[in-house]
Structures are given as C-alpha cells and as structure tokens.
PyMOL Python script that loads the backbone (N, CA, C, O; Angstrom):
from pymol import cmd

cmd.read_pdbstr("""\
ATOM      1  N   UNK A   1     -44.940 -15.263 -16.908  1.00  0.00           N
ATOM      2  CA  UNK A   1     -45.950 -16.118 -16.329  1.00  0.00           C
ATOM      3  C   UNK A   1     -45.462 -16.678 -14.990  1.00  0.00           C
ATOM      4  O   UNK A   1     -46.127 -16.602 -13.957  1.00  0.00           O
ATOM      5  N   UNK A   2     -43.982 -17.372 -15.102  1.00  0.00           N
ATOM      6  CA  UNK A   2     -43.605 -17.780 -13.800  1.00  0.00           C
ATOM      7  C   UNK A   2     -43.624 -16.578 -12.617  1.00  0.00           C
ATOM      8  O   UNK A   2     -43.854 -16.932 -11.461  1.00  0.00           O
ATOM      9  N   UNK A   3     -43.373 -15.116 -12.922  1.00  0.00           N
ATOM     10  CA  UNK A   3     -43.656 -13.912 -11.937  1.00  0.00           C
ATOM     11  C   UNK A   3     -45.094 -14.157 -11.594  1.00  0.00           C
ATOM     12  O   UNK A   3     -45.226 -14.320 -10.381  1.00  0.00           O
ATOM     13  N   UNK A   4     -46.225 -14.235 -12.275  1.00  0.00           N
ATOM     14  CA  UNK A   4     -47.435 -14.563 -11.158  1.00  0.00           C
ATOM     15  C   UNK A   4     -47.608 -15.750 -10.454  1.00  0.00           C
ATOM     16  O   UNK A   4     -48.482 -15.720  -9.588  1.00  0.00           O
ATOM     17  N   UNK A   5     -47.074 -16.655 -10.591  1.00  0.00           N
ATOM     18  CA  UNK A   5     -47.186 -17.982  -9.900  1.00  0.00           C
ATOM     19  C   UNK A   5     -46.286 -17.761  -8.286  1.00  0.00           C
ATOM     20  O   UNK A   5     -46.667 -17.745  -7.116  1.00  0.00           O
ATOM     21  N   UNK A   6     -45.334 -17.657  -8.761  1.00  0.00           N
ATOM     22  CA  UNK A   6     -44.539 -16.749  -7.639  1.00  0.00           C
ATOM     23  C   UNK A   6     -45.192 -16.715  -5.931  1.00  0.00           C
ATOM     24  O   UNK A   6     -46.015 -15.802  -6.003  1.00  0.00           O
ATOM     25  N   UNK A   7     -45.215 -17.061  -4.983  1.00  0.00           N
ATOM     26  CA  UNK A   7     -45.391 -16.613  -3.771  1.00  0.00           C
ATOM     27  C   UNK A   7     -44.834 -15.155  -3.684  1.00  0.00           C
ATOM     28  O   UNK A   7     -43.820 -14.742  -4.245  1.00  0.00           O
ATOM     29  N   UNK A   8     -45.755 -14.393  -2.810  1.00  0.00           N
ATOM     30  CA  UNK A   8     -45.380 -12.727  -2.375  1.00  0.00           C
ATOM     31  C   UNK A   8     -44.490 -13.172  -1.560  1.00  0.00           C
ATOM     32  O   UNK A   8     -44.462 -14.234  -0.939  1.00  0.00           O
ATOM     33  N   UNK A   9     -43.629 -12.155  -1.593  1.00  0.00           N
ATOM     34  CA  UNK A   9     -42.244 -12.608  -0.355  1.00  0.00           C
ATOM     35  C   UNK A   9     -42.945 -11.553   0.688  1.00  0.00           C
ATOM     36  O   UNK A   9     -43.701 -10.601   0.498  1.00  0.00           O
ATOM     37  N   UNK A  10     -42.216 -12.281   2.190  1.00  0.00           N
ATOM     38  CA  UNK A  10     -42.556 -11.800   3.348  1.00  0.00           C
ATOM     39  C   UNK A  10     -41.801 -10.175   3.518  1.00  0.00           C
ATOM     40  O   UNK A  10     -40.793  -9.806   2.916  1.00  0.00           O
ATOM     41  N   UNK A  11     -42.295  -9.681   4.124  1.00  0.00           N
ATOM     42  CA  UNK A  11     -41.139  -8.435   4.675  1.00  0.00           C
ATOM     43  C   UNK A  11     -40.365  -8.660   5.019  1.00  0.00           C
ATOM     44  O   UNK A  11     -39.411  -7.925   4.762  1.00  0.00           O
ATOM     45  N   UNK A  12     -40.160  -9.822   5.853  1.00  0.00           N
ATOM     46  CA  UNK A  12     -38.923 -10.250   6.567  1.00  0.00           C
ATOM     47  C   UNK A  12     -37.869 -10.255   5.410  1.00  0.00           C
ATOM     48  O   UNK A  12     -36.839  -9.582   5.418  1.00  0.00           O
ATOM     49  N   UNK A  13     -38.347 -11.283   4.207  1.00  0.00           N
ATOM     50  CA  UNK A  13     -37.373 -11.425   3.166  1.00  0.00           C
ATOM     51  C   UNK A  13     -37.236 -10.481   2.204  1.00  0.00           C
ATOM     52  O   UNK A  13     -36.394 -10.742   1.345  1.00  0.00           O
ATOM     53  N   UNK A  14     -37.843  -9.424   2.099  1.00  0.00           N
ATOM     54  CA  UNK A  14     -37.906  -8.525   1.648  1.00  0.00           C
ATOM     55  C   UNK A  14     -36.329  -7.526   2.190  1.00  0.00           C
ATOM     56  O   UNK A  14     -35.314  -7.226   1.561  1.00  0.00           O
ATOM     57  N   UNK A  15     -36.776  -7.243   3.648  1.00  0.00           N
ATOM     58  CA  UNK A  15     -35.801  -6.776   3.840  1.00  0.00           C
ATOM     59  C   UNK A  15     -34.620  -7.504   4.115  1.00  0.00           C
ATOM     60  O   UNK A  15     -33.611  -6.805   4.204  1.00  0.00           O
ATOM     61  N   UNK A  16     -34.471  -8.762   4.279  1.00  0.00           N
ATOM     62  CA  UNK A  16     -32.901  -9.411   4.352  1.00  0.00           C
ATOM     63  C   UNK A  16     -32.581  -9.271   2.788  1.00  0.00           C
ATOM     64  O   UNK A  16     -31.415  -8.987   2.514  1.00  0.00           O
ATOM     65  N   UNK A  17     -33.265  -9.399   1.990  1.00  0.00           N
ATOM     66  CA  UNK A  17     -32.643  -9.004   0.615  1.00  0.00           C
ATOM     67  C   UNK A  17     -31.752  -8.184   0.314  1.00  0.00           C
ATOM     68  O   UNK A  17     -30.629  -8.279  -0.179  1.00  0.00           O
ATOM     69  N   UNK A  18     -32.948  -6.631   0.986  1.00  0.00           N
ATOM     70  CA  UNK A  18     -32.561  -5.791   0.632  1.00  0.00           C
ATOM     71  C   UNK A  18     -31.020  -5.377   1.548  1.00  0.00           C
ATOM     72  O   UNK A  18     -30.026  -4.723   1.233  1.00  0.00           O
ATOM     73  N   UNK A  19     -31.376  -6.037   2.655  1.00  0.00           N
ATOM     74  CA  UNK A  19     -30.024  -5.757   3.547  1.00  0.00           C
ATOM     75  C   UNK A  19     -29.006  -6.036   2.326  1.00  0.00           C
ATOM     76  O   UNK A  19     -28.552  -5.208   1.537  1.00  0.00           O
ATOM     77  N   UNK A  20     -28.765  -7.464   2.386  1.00  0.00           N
ATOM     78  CA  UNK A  20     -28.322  -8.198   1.933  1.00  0.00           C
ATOM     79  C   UNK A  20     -27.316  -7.182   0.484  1.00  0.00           C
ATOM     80  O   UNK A  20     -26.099  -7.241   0.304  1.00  0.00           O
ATOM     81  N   UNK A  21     -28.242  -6.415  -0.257  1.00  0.00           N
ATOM     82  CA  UNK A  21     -28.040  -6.075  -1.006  1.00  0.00           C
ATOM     83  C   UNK A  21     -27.070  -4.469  -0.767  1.00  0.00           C
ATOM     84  O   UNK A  21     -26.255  -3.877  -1.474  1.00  0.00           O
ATOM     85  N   UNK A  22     -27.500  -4.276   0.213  1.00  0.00           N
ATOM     86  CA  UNK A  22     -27.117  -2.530   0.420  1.00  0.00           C
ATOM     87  C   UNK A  22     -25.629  -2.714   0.738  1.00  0.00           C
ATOM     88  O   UNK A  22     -24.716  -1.974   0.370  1.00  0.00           O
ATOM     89  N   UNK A  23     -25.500  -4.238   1.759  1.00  0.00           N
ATOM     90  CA  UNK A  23     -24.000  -4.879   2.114  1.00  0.00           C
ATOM     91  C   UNK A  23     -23.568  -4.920   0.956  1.00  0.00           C
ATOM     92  O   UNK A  23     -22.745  -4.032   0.733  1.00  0.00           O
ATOM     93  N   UNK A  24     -23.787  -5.600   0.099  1.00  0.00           N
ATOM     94  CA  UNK A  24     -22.844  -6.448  -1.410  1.00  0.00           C
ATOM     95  C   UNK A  24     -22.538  -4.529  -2.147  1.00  0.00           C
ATOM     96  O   UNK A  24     -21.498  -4.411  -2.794  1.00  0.00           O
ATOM     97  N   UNK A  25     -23.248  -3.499  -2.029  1.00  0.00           N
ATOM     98  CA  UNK A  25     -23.079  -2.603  -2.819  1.00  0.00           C
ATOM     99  C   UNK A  25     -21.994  -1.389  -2.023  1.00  0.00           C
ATOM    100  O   UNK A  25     -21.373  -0.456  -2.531  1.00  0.00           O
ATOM    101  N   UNK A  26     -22.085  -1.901  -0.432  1.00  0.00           N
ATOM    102  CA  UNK A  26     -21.414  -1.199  -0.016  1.00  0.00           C
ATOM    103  C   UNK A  26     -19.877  -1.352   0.489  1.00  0.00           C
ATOM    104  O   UNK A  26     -19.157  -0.554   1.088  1.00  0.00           O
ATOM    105  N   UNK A  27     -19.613  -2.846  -0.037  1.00  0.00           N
ATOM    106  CA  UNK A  27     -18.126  -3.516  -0.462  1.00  0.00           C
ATOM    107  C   UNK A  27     -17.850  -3.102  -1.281  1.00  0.00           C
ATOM    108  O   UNK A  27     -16.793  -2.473  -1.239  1.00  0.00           O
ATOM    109  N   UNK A  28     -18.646  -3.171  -2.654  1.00  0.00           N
ATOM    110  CA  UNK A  28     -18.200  -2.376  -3.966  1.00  0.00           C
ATOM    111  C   UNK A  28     -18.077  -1.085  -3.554  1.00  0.00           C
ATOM    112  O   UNK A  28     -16.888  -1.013  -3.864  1.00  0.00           O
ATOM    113  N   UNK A  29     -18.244  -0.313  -3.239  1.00  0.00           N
ATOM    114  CA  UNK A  29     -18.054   1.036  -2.833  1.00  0.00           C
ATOM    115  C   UNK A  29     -16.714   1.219  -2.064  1.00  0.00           C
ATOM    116  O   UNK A  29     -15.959   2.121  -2.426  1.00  0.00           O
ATOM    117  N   UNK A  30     -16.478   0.653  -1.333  1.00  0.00           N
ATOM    118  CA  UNK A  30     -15.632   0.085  -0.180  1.00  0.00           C
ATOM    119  C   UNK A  30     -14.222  -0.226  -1.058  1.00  0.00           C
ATOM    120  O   UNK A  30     -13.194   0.439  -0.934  1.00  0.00           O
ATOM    121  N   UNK A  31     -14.386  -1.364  -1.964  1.00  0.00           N
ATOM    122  CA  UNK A  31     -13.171  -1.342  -3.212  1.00  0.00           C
ATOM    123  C   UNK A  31     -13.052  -0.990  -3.911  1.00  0.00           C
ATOM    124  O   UNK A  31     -12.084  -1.337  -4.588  1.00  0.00           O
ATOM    125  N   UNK A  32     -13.984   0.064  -4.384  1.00  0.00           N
ATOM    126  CA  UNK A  32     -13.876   1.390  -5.569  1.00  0.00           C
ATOM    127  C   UNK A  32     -12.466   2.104  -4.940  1.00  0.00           C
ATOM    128  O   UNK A  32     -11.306   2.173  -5.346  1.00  0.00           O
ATOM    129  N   UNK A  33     -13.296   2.682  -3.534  1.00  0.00           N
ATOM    130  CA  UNK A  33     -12.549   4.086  -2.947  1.00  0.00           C
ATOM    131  C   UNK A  33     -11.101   3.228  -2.335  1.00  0.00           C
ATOM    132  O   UNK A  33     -10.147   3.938  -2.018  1.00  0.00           O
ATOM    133  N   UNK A  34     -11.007   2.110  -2.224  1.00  0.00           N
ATOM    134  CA  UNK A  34      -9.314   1.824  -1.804  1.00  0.00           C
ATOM    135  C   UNK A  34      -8.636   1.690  -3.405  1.00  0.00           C
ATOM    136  O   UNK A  34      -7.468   2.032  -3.592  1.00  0.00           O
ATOM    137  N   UNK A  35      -9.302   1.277  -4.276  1.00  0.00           N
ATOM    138  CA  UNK A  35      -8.326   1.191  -5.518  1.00  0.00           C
ATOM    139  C   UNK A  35      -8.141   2.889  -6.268  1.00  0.00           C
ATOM    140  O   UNK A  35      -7.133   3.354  -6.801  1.00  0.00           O
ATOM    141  N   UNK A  36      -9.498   3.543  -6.068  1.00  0.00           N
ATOM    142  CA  UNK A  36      -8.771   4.936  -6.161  1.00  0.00           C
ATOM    143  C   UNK A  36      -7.975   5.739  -5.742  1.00  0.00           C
ATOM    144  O   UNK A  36      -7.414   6.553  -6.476  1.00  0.00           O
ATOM    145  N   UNK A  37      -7.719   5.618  -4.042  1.00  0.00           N
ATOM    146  CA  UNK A  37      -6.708   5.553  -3.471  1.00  0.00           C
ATOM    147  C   UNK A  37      -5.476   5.417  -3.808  1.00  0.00           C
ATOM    148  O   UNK A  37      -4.629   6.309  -3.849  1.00  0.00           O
ATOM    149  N   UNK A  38      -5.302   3.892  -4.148  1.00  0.00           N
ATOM    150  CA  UNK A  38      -4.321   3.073  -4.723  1.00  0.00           C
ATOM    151  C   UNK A  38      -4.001   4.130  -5.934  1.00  0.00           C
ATOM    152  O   UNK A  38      -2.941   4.731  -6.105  1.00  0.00           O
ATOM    153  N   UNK A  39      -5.285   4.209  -6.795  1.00  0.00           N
ATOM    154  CA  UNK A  39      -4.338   5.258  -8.334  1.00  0.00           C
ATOM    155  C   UNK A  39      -4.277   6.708  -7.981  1.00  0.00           C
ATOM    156  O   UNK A  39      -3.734   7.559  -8.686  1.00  0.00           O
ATOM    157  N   UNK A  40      -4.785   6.898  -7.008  1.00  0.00           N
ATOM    158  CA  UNK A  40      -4.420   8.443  -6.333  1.00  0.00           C
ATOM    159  C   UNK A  40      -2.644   8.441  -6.021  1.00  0.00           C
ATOM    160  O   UNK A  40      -1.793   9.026  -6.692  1.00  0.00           O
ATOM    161  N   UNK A  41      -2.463   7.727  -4.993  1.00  0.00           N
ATOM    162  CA  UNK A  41      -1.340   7.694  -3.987  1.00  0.00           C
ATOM    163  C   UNK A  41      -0.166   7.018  -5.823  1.00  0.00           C
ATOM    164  O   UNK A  41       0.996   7.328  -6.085  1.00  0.00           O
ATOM    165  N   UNK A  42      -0.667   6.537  -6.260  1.00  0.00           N
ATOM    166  CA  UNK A  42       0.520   6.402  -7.708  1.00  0.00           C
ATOM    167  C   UNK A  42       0.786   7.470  -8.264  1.00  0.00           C
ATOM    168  O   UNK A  42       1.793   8.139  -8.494  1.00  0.00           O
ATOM    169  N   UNK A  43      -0.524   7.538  -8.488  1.00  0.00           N
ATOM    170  CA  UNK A  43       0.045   9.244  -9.646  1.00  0.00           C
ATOM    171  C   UNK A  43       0.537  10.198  -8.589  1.00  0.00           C
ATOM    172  O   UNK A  43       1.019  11.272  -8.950  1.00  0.00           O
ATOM    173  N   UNK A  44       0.448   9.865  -7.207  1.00  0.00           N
ATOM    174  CA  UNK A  44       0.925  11.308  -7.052  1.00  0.00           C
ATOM    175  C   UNK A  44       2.656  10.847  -6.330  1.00  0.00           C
ATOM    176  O   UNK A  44       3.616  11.599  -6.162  1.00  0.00           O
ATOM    177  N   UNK A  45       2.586   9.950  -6.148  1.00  0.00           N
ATOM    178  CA  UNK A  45       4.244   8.807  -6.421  1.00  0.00           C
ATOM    179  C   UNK A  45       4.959   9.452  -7.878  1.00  0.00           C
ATOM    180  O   UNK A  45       5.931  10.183  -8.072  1.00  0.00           O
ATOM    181  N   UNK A  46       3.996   8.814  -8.747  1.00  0.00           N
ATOM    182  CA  UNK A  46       4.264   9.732 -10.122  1.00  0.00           C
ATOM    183  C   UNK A  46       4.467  11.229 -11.021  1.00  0.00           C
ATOM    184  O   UNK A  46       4.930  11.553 -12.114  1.00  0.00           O
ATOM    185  N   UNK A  47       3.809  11.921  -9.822  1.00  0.00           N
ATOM    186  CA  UNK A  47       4.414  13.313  -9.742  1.00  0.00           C
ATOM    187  C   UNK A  47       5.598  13.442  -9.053  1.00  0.00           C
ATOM    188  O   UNK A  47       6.312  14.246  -9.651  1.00  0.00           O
ATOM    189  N   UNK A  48       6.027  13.089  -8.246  1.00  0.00           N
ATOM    190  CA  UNK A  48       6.784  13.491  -7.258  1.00  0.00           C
ATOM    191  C   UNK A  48       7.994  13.121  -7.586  1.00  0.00           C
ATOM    192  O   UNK A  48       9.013  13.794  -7.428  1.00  0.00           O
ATOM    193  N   UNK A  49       7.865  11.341  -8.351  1.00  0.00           N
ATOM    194  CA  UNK A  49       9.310  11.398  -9.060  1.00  0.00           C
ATOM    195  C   UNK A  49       9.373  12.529 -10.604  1.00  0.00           C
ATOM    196  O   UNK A  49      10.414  13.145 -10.829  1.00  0.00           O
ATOM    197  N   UNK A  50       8.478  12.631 -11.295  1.00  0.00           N
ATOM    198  CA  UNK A  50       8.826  13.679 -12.089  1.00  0.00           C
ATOM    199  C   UNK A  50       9.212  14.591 -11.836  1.00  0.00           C
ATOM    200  O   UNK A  50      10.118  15.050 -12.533  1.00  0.00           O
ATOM    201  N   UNK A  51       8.690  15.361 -10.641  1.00  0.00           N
ATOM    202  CA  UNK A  51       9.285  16.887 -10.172  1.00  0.00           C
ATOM    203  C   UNK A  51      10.792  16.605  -9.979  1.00  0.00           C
ATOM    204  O   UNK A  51      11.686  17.231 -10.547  1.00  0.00           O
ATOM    205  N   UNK A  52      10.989  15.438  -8.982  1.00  0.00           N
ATOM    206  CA  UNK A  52      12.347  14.806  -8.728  1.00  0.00           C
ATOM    207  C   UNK A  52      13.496  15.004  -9.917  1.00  0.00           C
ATOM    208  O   UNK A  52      14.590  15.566  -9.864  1.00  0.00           O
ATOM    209  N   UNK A  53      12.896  14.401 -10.885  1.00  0.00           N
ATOM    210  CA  UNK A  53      13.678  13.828 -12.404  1.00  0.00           C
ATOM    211  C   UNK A  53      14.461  14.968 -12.883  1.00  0.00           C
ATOM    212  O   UNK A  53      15.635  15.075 -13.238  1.00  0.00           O
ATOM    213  N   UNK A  54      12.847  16.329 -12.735  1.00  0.00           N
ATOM    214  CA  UNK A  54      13.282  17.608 -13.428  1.00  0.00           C
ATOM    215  C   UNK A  54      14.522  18.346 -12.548  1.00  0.00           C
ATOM    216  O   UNK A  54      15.388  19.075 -13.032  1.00  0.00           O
ATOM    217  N   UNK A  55      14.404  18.028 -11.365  1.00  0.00           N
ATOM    218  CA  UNK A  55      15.388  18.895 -10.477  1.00  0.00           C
ATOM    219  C   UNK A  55      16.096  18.237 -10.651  1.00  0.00           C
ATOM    220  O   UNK A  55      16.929  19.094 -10.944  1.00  0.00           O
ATOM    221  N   UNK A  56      16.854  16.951 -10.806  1.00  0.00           N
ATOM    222  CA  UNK A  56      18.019  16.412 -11.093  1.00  0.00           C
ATOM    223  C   UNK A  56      18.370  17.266 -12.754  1.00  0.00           C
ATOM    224  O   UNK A  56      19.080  18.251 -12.955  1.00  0.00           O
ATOM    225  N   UNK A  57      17.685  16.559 -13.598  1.00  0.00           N
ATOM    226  CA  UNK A  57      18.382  17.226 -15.138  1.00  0.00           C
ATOM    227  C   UNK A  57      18.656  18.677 -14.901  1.00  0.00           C
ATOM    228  O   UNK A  57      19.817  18.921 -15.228  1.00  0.00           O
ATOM    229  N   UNK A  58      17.999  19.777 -14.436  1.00  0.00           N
ATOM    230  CA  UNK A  58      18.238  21.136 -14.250  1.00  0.00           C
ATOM    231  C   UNK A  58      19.470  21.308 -13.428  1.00  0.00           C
ATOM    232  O   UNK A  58      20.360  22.093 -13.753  1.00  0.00           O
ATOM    233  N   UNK A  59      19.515  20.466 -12.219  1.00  0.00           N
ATOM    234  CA  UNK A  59      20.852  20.588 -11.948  1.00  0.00           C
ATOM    235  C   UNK A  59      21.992  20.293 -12.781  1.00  0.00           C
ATOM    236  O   UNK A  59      22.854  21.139 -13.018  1.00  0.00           O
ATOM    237  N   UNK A  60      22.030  18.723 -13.380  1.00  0.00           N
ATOM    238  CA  UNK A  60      23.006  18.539 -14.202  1.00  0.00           C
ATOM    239  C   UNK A  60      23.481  19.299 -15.860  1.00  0.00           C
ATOM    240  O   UNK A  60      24.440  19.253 -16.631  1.00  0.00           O
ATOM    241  N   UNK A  61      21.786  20.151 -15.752  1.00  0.00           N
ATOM    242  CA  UNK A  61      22.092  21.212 -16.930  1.00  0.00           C
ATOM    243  C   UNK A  61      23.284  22.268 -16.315  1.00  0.00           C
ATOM    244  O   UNK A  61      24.398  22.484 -16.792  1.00  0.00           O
ATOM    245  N   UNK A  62      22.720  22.799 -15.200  1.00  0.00           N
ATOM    246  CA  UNK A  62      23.044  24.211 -14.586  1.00  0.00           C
ATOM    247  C   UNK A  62      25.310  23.903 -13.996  1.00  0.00           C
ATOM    248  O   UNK A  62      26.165  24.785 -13.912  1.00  0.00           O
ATOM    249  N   UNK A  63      25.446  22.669 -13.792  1.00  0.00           N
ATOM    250  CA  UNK A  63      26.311  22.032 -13.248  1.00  0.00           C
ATOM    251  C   UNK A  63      27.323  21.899 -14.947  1.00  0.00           C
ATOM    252  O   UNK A  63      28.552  21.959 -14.984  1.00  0.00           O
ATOM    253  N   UNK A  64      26.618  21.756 -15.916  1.00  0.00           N
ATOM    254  CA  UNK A  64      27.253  21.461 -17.328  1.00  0.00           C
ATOM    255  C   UNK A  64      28.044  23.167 -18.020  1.00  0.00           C
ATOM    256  O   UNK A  64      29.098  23.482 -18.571  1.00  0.00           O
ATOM    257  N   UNK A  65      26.671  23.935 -17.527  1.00  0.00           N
ATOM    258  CA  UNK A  65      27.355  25.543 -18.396  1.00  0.00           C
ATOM    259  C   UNK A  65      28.054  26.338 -17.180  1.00  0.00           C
ATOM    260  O   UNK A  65      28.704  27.309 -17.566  1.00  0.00           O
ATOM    261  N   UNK A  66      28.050  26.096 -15.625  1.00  0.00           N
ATOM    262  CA  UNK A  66      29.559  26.308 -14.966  1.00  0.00           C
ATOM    263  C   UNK A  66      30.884  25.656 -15.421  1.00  0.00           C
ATOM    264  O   UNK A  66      32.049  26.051 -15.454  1.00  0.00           O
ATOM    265  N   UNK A  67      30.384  24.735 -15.693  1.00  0.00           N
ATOM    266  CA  UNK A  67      32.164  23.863 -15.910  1.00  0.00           C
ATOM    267  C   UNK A  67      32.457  24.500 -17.722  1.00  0.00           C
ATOM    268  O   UNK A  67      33.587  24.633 -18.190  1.00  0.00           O
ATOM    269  N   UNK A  68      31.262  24.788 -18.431  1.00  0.00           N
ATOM    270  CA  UNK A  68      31.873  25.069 -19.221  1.00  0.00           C
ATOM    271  C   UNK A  68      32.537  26.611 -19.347  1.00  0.00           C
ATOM    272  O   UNK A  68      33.674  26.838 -19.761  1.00  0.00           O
ATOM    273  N   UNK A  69      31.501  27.681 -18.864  1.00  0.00           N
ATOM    274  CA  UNK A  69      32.423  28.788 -18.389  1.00  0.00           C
ATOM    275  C   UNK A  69      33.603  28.950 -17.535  1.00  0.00           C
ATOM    276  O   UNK A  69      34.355  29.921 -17.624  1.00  0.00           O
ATOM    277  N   UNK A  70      33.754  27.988 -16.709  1.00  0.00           N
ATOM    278  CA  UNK A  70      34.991  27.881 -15.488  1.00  0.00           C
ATOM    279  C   UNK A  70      36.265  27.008 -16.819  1.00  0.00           C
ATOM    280  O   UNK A  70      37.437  26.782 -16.520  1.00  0.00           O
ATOM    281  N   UNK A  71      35.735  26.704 -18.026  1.00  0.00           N
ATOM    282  CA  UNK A  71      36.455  25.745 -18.661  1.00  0.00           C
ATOM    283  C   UNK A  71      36.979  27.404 -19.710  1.00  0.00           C
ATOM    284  O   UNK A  71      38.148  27.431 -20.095  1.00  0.00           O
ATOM    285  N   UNK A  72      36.225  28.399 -20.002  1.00  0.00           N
ATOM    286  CA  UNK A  72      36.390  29.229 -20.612  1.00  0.00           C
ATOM    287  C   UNK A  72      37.440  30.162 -20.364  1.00  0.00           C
ATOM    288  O   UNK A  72      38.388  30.483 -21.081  1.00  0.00           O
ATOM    289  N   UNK A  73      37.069  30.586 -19.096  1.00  0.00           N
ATOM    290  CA  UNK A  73      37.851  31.277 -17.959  1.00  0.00           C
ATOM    291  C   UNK A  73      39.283  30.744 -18.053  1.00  0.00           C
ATOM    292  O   UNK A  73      40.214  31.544 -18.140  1.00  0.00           O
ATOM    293  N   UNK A  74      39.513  29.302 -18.036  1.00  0.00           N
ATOM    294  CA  UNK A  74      40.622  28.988 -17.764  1.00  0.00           C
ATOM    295  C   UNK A  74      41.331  28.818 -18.837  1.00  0.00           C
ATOM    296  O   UNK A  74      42.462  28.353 -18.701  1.00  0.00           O
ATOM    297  N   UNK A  75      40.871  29.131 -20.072  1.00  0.00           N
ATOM    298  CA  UNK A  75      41.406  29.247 -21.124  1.00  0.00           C
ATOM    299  C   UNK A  75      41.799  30.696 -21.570  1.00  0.00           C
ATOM    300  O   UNK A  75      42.932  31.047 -21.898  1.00  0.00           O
ATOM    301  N   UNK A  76      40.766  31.418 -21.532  1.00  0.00           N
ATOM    302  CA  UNK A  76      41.234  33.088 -21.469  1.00  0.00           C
ATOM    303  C   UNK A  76      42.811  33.319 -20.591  1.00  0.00           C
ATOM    304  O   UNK A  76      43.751  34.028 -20.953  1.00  0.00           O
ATOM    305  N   UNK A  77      42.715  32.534 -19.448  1.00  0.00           N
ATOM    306  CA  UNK A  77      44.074  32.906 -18.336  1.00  0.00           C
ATOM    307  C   UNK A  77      45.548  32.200 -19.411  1.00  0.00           C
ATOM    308  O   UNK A  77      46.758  32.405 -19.495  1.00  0.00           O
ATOM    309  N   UNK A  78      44.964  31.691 -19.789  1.00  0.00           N
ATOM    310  CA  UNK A  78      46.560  30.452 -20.212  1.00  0.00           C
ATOM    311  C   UNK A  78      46.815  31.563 -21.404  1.00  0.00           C
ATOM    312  O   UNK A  78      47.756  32.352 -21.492  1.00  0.00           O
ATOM    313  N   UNK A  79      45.773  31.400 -22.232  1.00  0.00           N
ATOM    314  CA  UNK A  79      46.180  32.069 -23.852  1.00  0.00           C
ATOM    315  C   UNK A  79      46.488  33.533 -23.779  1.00  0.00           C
ATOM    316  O   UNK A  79      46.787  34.153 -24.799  1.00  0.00           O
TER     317      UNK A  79
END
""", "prot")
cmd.dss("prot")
cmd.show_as("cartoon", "prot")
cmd.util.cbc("prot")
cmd.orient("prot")
C-alpha cells in the first residue's frame, strides 16, 4: 500500500540511483578481481615453493645414494 502512495521519482533520480548503483557494483567488482588476484598470486607463491621443496628433497635423495655407493666403493677397495 505504502508503494502506491509513493511519489513517481524523477528521471533525474532515477538515474542518480541508478548511477549510484552501477558505482557501488562496480567497487564490488573492483574487490572481487584484486582479492582473486591476491589468491591467484598465493597459490601460485604456493606452487612455486612446492616445485622448490621437490627439487630440494630429490636432490638430497640423489646426494644420499652417491655417498652411499661412493661409501660402497670404498669399502670394496679396503676389504
């Protein structure tokens, strides 16, 4: 009932509304795409130390069965 009592709004206010409105939706938009960003640029922080992680352990694998063959070797020579 209070919607028909209502004054028609002008165009004018019509469109500052709507301005009004396209602004407020296009901040939200605006801090969507920087916080996806934000979890973009992490996870891929977060890849990069994983790839990191793996090339360290593979080294310290690959670094573990030289010393143990060079540990073999040097046992074959003595005995």
């Amino acid at each position: 009932m209070a919607d028909l009592l209502q004054m028609p709004k002008s165009r004018r206010q019509r469109e500052e509304e709507e301005a009004e409105l396209s602004a407020y939706t296009a901040r939200w938009l605006e801090l969507a795409d920087a916080a996806l960003s934000a979890t973009e640029k992490a996870a891929k922080a977060l890849e990069i130390a994983r790839q990191e992680q793996e090339h360290i352990r593979n080294d310290i694998q690959r670094r573990l069965k030289n010393y143990a063959k060079a540990d073999k070797r040097r046992v074959r020579k003595v005995g």
